[in-house]
N, C-alpha and C positions, 0 to 999 in steps of 0.2 A: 737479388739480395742473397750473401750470404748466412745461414744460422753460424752464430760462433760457440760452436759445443766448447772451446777453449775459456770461456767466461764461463760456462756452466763448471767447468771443471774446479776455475776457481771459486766458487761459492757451494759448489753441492754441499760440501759438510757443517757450513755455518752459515748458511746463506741468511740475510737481514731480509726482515718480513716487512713489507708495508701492509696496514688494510686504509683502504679508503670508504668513509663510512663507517669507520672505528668505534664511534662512542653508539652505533643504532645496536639494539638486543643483538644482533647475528654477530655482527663485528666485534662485541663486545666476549659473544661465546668463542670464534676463533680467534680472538687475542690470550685468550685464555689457552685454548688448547696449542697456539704456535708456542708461547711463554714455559708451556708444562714439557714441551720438547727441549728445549733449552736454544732456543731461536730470537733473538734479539727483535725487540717488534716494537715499529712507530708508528703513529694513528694520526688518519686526516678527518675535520668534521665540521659541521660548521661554527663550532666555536672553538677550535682547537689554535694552537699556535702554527703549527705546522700547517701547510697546502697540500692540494693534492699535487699538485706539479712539485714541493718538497718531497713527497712518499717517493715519486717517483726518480726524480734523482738520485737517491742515497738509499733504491732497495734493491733487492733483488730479483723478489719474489712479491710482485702486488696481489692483492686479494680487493677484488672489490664488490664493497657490500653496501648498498645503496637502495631506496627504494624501487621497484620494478618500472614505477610510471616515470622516473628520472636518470635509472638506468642506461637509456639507449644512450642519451643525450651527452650525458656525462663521458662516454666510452667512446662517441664520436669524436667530442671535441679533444679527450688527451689521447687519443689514439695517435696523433705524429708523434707523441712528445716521449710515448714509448720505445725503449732502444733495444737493438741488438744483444741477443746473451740473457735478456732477462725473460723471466715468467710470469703472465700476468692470466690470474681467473676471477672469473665472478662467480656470485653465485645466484644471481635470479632464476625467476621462476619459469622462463621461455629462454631459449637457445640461438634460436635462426637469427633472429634483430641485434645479438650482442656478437654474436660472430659476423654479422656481417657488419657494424659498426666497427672492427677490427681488423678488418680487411688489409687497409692498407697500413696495418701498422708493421714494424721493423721487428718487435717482440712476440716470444713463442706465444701462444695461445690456449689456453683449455677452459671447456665451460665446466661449470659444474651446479648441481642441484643438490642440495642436501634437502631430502624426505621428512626433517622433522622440522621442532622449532626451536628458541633461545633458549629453552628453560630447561633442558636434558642433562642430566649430570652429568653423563659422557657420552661417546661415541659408540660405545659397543653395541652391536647388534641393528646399529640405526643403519638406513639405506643413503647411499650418496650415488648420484647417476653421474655420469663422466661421460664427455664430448667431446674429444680432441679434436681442435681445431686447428691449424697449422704450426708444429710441434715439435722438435728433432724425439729421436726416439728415449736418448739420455736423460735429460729433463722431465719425457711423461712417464717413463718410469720411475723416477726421483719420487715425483707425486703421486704415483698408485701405490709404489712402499710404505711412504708414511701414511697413508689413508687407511691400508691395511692393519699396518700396527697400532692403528688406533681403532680399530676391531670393527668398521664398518666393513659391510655387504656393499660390493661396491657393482654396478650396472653400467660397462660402456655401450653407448649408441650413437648416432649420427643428431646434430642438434635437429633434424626433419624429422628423425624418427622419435626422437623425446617430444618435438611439441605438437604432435599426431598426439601422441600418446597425452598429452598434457591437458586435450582437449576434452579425455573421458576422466583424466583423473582429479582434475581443477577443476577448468570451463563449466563441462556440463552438471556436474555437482553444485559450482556455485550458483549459476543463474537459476537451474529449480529452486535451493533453496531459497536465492533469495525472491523467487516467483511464489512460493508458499509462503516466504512472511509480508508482500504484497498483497496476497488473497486474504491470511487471516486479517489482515487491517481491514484491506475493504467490507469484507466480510461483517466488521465489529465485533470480533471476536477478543472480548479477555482474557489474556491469556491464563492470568490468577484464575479465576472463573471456571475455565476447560478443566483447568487441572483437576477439578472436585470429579471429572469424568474420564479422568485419564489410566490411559494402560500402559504399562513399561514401556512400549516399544512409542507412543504418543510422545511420552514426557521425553525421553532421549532426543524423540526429534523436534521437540520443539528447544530443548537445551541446544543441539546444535545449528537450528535458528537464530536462537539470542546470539551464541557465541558471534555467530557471522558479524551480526546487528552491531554486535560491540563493538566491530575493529573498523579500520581506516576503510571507509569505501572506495578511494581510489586506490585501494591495491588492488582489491576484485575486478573494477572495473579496466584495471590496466591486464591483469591475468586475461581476462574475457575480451577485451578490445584490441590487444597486440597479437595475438595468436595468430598466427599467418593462415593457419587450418581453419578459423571459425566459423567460417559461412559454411562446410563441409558440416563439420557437428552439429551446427544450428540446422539446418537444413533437414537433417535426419531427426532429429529432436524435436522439430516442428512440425513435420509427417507423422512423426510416432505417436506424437502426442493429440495430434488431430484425428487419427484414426482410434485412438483408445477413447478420448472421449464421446466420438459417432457413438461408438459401440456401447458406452453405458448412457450416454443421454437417448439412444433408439431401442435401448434394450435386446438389442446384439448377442445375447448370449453365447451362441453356437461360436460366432465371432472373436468377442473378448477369451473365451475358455483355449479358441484354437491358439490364437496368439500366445495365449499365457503357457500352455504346453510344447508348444517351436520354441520357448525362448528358456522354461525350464532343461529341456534337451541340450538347447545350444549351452547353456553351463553344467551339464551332468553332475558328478559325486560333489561339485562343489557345492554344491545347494544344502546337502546333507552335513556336508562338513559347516558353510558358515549358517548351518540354525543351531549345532553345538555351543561353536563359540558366540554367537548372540546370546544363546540364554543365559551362558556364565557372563557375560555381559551386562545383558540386563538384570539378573538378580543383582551383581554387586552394585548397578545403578539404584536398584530401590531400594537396598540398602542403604546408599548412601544418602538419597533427599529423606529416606525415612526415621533415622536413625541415628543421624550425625545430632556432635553435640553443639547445642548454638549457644551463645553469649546468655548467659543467666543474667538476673536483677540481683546486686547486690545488697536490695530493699532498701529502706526508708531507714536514712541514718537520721536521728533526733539533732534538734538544733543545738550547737553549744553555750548553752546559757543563756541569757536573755540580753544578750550586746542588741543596744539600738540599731535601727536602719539608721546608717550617715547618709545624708545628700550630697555634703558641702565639698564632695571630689577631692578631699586630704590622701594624699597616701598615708595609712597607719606604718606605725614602727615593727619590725618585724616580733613576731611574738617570742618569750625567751625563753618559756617550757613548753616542754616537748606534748605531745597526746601518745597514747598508748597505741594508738595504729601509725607512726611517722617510720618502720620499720619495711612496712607492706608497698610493695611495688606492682605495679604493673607491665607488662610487654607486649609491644602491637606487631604484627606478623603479616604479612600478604605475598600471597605466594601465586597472582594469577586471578581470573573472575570467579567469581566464589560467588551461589544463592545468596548465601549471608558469610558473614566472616566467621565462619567456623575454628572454634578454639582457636581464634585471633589472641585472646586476651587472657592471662592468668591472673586472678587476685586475690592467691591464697601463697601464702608461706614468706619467709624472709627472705631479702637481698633480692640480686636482682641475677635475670636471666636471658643474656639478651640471642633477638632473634632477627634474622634479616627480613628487609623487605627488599620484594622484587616490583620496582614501578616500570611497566612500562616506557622505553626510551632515559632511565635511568643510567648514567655511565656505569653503575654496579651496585650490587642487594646492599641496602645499608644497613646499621642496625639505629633501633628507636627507641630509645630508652624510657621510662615513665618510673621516676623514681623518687621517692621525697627527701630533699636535700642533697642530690644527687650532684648538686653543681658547687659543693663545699671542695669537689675532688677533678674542678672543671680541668684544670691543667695537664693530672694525668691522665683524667680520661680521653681527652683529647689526642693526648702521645698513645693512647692504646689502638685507639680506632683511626686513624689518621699519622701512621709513623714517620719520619724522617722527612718531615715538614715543618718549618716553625710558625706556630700559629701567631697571628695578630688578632687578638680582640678587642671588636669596635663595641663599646656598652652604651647603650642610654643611657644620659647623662643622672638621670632621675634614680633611673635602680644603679648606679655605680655608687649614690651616693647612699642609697638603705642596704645594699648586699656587695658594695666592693671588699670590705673585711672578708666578707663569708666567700665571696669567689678570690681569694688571694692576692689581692691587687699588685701585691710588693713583689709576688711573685715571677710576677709575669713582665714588671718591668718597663722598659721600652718600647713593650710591646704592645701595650693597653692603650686604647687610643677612645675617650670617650666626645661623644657630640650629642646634642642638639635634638632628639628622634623625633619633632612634630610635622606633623603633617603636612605641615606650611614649608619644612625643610625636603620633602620629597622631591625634589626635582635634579635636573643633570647638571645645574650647578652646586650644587650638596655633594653629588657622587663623586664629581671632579677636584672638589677638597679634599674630600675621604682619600681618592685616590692619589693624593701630592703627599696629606700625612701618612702613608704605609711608605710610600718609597723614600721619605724622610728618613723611616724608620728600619729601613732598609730591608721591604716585601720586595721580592721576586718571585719568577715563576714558579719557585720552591718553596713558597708559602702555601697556610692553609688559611682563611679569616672565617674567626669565628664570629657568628652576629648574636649580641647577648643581649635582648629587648622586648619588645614587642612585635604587632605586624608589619609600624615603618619601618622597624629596625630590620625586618629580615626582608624585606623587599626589598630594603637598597642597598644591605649588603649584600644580599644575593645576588642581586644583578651590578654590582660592584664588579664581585666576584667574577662574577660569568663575564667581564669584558677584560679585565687587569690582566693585561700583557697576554689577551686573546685567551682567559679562564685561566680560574685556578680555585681549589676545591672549597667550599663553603660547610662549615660546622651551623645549625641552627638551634640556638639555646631560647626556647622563648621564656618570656617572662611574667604574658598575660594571658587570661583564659581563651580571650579569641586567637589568641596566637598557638596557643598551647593545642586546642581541640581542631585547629583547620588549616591557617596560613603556615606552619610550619612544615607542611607535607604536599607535596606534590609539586616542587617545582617551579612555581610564580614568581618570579620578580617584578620589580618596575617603579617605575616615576610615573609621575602626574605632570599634565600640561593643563594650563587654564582651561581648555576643552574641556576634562575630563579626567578621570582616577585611571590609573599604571597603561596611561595611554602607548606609552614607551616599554618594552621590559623582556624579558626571555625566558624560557625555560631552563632549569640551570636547580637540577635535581641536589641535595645535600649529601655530603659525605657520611655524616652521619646528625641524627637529632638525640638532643637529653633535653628530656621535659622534667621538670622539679614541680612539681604543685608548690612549692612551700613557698617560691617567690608569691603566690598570689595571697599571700596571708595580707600584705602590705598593700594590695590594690584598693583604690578608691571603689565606689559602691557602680558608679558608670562604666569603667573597665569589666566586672563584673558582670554586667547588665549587658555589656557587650558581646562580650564570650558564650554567656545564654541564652543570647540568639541563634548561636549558631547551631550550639547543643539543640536548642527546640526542632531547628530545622532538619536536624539528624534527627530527628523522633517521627517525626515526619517523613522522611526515608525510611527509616527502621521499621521493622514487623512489628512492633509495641511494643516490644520490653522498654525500650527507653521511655517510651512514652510514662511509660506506667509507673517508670522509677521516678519522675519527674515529679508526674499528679500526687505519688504516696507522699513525696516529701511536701509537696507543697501542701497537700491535705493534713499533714504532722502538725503545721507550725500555722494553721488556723488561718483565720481571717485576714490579719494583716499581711500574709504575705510570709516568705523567707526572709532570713537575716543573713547579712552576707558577713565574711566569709562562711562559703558553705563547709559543713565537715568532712575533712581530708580524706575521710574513706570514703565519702560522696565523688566527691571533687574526681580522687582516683580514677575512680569508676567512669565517672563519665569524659573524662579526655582517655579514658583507653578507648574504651566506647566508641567514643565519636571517630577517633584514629583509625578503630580499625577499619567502621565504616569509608573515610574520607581516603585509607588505602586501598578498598576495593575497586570505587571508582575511578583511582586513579592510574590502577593497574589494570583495570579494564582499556581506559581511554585516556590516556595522557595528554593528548594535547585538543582537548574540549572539541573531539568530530563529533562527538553523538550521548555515551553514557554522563560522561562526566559535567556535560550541561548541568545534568541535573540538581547538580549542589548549588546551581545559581540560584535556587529556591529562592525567591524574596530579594533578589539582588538586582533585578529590572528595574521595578521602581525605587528599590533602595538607594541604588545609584544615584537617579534622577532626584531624589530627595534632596541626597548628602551635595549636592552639585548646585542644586536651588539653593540651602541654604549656605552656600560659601564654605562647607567641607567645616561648616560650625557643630550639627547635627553629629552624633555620633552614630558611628559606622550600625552598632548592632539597634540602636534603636530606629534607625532607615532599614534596616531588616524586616527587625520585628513589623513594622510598619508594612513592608515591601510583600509582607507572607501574608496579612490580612488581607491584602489585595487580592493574590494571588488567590486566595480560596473563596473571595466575591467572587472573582472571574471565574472562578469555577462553578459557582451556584449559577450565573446569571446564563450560561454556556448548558445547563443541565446534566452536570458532570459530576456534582461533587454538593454531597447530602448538606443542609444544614447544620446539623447537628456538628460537623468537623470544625464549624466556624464559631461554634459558642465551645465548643473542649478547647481551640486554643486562644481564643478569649478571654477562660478563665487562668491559663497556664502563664501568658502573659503578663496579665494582672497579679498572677501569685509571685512570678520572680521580677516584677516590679521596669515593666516593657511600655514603650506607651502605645494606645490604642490607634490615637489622634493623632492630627497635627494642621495646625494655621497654611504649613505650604502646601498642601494638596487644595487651597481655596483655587488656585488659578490652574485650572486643569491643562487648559493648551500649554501655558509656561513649563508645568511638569512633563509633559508629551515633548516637547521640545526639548530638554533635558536628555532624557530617556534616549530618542532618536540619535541623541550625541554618544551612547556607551558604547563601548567595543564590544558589548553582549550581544548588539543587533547582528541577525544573520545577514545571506546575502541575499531572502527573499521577505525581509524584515524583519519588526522587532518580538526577539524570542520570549514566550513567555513561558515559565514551570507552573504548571498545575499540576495540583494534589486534586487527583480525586475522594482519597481513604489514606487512613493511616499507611504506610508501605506502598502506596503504588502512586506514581507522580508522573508526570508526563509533557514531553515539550509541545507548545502550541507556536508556529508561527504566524497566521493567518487570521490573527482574534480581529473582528472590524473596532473600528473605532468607538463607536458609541456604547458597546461592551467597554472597551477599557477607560471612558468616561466615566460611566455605570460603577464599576469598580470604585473608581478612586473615590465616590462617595461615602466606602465605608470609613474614609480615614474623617469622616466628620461626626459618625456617628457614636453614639453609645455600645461598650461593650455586648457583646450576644452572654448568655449564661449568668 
C-alpha cells in the first residue's frame, strides 16, 4: 500500500475534522478546540444524525473519542472503512490494543493521550503523549504543529513504552485506591465520622476516593484490565505489598525502615521538592473544605395572608399584583463534584445572571435560569441562548390556557403547538403525533423544541427531541414545582408502557432551562404537594440548611400546616436549592452508575405505588409515601435513629403529604410492582437509605422480610 502524501497535500490547510464520539465530555472539548482553529467539524454519537461510517467518508482528519472499554471494538470494526490520504487518532487511555486494531487499515495512524480532562479552559501548559503509528512524516508533522500552537508539552513514545508507563501512572494508582475504599467499607468505616479525626493529608485522600467512587466503573476497570503490562505491575505490587505488610504485622522494624530508605534514595531531591509542593497543596485544601462559602437559609418567609388550604385541584387564576420580591432571581451553577454546591446559588439583587452548568455527558454547559416571570420574554430568550434555530413550542394544553397571553402566543405563531400533557398521554403513540404536528409545521433538523409544562411535558418532549430526525436541541420551561426543582435537570426522557413509568426513554441533556416560579402561583394544592416531595427529599440529601428552612416555615404557619402557594421568596429559594443540589449529582454521575442513584430517595416504592394504583396516585405523594419506607427500612436494618422518622413525619404532615395509604395492604402485590421498575439493579432491588440528615446510602441486598416490615409503616400513625 501506498501513503498518498498527495491527498494530504490537498487538505493540510483546511482539512474537514470528524470526531466520533463527538457529543461525550472529550469530543465535545476537541470540537471546541478544532472549531477555534477555523477547522470545519462534524460529529458522530449515538444520537446524532450523522454515523460513524458518515464521519468517515466526508473527513479528513477523524478523532476518535469514545469510551476506553468500547474503543477497541469500535476501531476494529471501521478500521477497512478507513482510506488512503486520511488521518485518523484516538485518544484513549492505552496504546498497544488501538494500534493494533488499526493495523490493517489503509489510513495514517497516530495515538494519542491527552493528560488532562473535559473541563480545562485550554490547552496551555497541559501534557499530550504522542504515538506515531504508521504515519508518512508530512501529516505527523501537520499534527505536532498544531498541538504546539495550542501551547501543549507534548511527549512522543512508542505505544509499548506509554502503556509500561500507564501501568504506574493509572493502573497501579487506580486499583490501591480503589482497594482502600474496599477496606474502609469493610472496615465500617464513616467516612463523615473519620473526618472529626482527620489530617490534611487524610481528608485529600479520602476526596480522591470519592472522586474515583463517583465516576463510571468500567472505565477503570477497562484502564486496569486492557493493559497488555498488568500482570508485570500486579505482580510487583503484590510482592511489595505483601512484604510491607510482613513487616508491620511482625513488627519488622529494622525491615520496614530499610525498605523505606532504598526507596527514599531511589527518588532523591524529589522527595524534598514534592513535600513543598504538597504543603501548598494541602493548606489551599483546608482552606477550601474549611472556609468555603455554602448555600445559606434564606429563613422563614411568613405566610401570605390567610388564603385557605384548596383540596378540590382547580388551577387558581394567575394572581394580577405583583409582591415586592417578583424582581429577585436566582442562578444555579455546577461546574464538576462539589462537597456541597458551593456558591451555586445567588439570591440577593435584581435581574438576572446567568451561569453555565457543566453535566456530565451533557452536549455543552448550559445556562439555568431561576427567574420570576422570566417566561413573559420566552421567545427572546430562547433566540438568545439557542440562535439560528426556530423554535417550536409544545405547551400543555392547561397552562397555554392561564399563561398563553403572558408567553406570547400570537407571537410565536405556527409554531405553538399545544396537546394533551396527562399522564395517560405518555406513551409512543403521543410522541408519534407530536412528531407528524412539528413537521406539519415545518420542524426540521434546524429546529429547536421547546417543552413548556410540566414533568410529562418535558419527558416527552425531550425525548421527542432526542429522536426527531435522529435529535435536535430541547429548551425546558417547566411550569410545576416538581418539574421546576428535579425533572427539568439532568437529562431524563421517556414514555411509559403498561409495565411501568419511562420504561422507554434517553438521556437527551437541554439546551438550555428558564424556570419562572410565577407559573406556580396557578397550581392546584396536589401539584404543589408534589414538588414538596421532592424538596423534602433534598433536605434529606442536604447538610440541613434545607431542612431547617422547611421546619422554620412550617413551625411559622402553626398547626394546620402551610398554605399553598408558598411565598415567592420561599419558593426561590428552594428550586435554586434543590437545583443546585440535583446538578451536583448529576455532574458527578450522569447516567445513574453510582452517585446519582441516590436522588431515587423514595422512588422504589414510590413507583410500585403509583403503578398499583393505575398511575391514579400522584407521583409526589408515592414519594412522600416511598421515603417513610425507606427510613423504616432503615431503623429495622440498625442504621438509622428514630428520631429521623418522626422529624419527617412531622414535615410531611406540615406541608400536607400523606402518611398512609390502603395500597400497601397487599404487600406481595406492591413487591411485585417494585420488581417491575427500571430502578432494580442487576443484583436486585436497589433501595436508598437515609441514615441522618446528609448522608444516604444505596442498599441492594435488603432480605425480604425487612422490606415487608417496612411497608408496615404506610399503615400506621404518624411518629412526632
Amino acid at each position: 500500500m501506498t501513503d498518498s502524501v498527495s491527498d494530504f497535500r490537498r487538505w493540510k490547510d483546511k482539512p474537514r475534522i470528524g470526531i466520533i464520539g463527538g457529543q461525550g465530555a472529550m469530543g465535545r472539548l476537541f470540537h471546541r478546540f478544532f472549531e477555534a482553529h477555523g477547522f470545519p467539524v462534524a460529529v458522530s454519537d449515538v444520537a446524532t444524525a450523522l454515523t460513524n461510517e458518515d464521519i468517515i467518508d466526508r473527513s479528513d482528519v477523524v478523532l476518535v473519542s469514545v469510551p476506553l472499554h468500547k474503543a477497541f471494538e469500535i476501531l476494529e470494526s471501521l478500521a477497512p472503512r478507513f482510506r488512503s490520504g486520511q488521518l485518523v487518532a484516538d485518544i484513549c487511555s492505552l496504546k498497544v490494543p488501538p494500534l493494533k486494531a488499526m493495523e490493517g487499515s489503509a489510513a495514517w495512524y497516530v495515538g494519542l493521550h491527552p493528560m488532562y480532562g473535559p473541563y480545562v479552559k485550554d490547552f496551555v501548559g497541559q501534557t499530550m503523549i504522542v504515538c506515531p503509528g504508521r504515519v508518512a512524516d508530512a501529516p505527523r508533522e501537520w499534527l505536532m504543529d498544531l498541538l504546539r500552537r495550542a501551547g501543549l508539552k507534548i511527549h512522543v513514545c512508542s505505544a509499548e513504552e506509554h502503556d509500561r508507563m500507564m501501568t504506574v501512572i493509572q493502573l497501579i494508582p487506580h486499583v490501591t485506591t480503589v482497594v482502600l475504599g474496599h477496606c474502609l467499607r469493610d472496615l465500617g468505616i464513616d467516612a463523615a465520622e473519620s473526618l472529626r479525626y482527620t489530617s490534611p493529608i487524610y481528608r485529600l485522600e479520602l476526596d480522591l476516593i470519592g472522586r474515583l467512587f463517583a465516576q463510571d466503573p468500567a472505565l477503570y476497570a477497562a484502564i486496569a484490565m486492557e493493559n497488555p503490562y498488568k500482570n508485570e505491575a500486579l505482580g510487583v505490587l503484590r510482592r511489595v505489598f505483601f512484604e510491607t505488610t510482613e513487616a508491620v504485622e511482625h513488627g519488622r522494624w529494622d525491615e520496614f525502615l530499610t525498605a523505606f530508605e532504598k526507596t527514599r534514595s531511589h527518588f532523591g531531591n524529589f522527595c524534598l521538592q514534592a513535600l513543598e509542593e504538597t504543603n501548598r497543596l494541602l493548606t489551599w485544601h483546608h482552606n477550601a473544605n474549611n472556609h468555603g462559602q455554602y448555600l445559606s437559609n434564606a429563613g422563614c418567609a411568613n405566610s401570605r395572608g390567610a388564603a385557605a388550604h384548596r383540596g378540590d385541584g382547580a388551577p387558581r387564576a394567575p394572581a394580577r399584583s405583583g409582591h415586592a420580591d417578583e424582581s429577585l432571581s436566582g442562578t444555579v451553577e455546577a461546574g464538576g463534584v462539589a462537597a456541597r454546591p458551593s456558591g451555586a446559588v445567588s439570591f440577593e439583587g435584581a435581574g438576572v445572571s446567568l451561569h453555565e452548568v457543566s453535566c456530565c455527558g451533557a452536549p455543552n454547559p448550559f445556562p439555568v435560569t431561576v427567574e420570576p416571570h422570566g417566561a413573559r420574554s420566552l421567545a427572546s430568550w430562547v433566540e438568545k441562548h439557542v440562535p439560528d434555530r426556530r423554535p417550536y413550542v409544545f405547551v400543555d394544553r392547561t397552562v397555554a390556557s392561564l399563561w398563553g397571553d403572558t408567553l406570547n402566543r400570537r407571537e410565536l405563531s405556527d409554531a405553538w403547538i399545544e396537546w394533551d400533557a396527562r399522564e395517560d398521554k405518555k406513551r409512543l403513540a403521543t410522541v408519534e403525533e407530536l412528531a407528524r404536528g412539528a413537521l406539519q409545521r415545518g420542524a426540521d433538523r434546524g429546529s429547536v423544541f421547546v417543552a413548556v409544562g410540566g414533568g410529562v411535558t418535558g419527558d416527552v418532549i425531550g425525548f421527542l427531541a432526542s429522536i426527531f430526525m435522529r435529535g435536535v436541541p430541547v429548551v425546558q420551561v417547566p411550569t410545576t414545582l416538581l418539574a421546576q426543582v428535579d425533572s427539568c435537570l439532568g437529562g431524563k426522557t421517556g414514555v411509559d408502557l403498561e409495565e411501568g413509568k419511562n420504561l422507554i426513554g434517553t438521556f437527551h441533556h437541554p439546551q438550555a432551562v428558564l424556570v419562572d416560579p410565577a407559573f406556580l402561583e396557578t397550581l392546584p394544592d396536589t401539584e404543589w404537594q408534589n414538588g414538596m416531595a421532592e424538596v423534602i427529599k433534598y433536605a434529606l440529601l442536604d447538610d440541613g440548611g434545607l431542612m431547617e428552612t422547611l421546619e422554620a416555615h412550617a413551625d411559622a404557619c402553626g398547626p394546620k400546616g402551610v398554605s399553598y402557594p408558598l411565598p415567592l421568596s420561599l419558593t426561590r429559594h428552594l428550586v435554586s436549592h434543590s437545583l443546585a443540589l440535583k446538578a451536583r449529582y448529576v455532574a458527578a454521575d450522569e447516567k445513574d452508575f453510582g452517585l446519582r442513584q441516590l436522588l431515587n430517595l423514595g422512588h422504589t416504592t414510590g413507583h410500585g405505588l403509583e403503578a398499583l394504583s393505575g398511575y391514579t396516585l400522584p407521583h409526589g405523594h408515592a414519594v412522600a409515601l416511598g421515603m417513610r419506607v425507606a427510613v423504616r427500612m432503615g431503623i429495622l436494618l440498625g442504621l438509622t435513629d428514630s428520631d429521623l422518622a418522626a422529624r419527617l413525619d412531622r414535615l410531611l404532615r406540615a406541608y400536607h403529604l400523606p402518611l398512609t395509604t390502603p395500597l400497601a395492604a397487599d404487600a406481595e402485590a406492591l413487591l411485585h410492582r417494585i420488581r417491575h421498575d427500571k430502578k432494580k439493579g442487576a443484583s436486585g432491588l436497589v433501595w436508598i437509605v437515609p441514615r441522618q440528615i446528609g448522608r444516604v446510602e444505596r442498599h441492594s441486598a435488603v432480605p425480604e422480610p425487612i422490606i415487608r416490615q417496612a411497608f408496615q409503616v404506610l399503615h400506621e400513625e404518624a411518629h412526632g
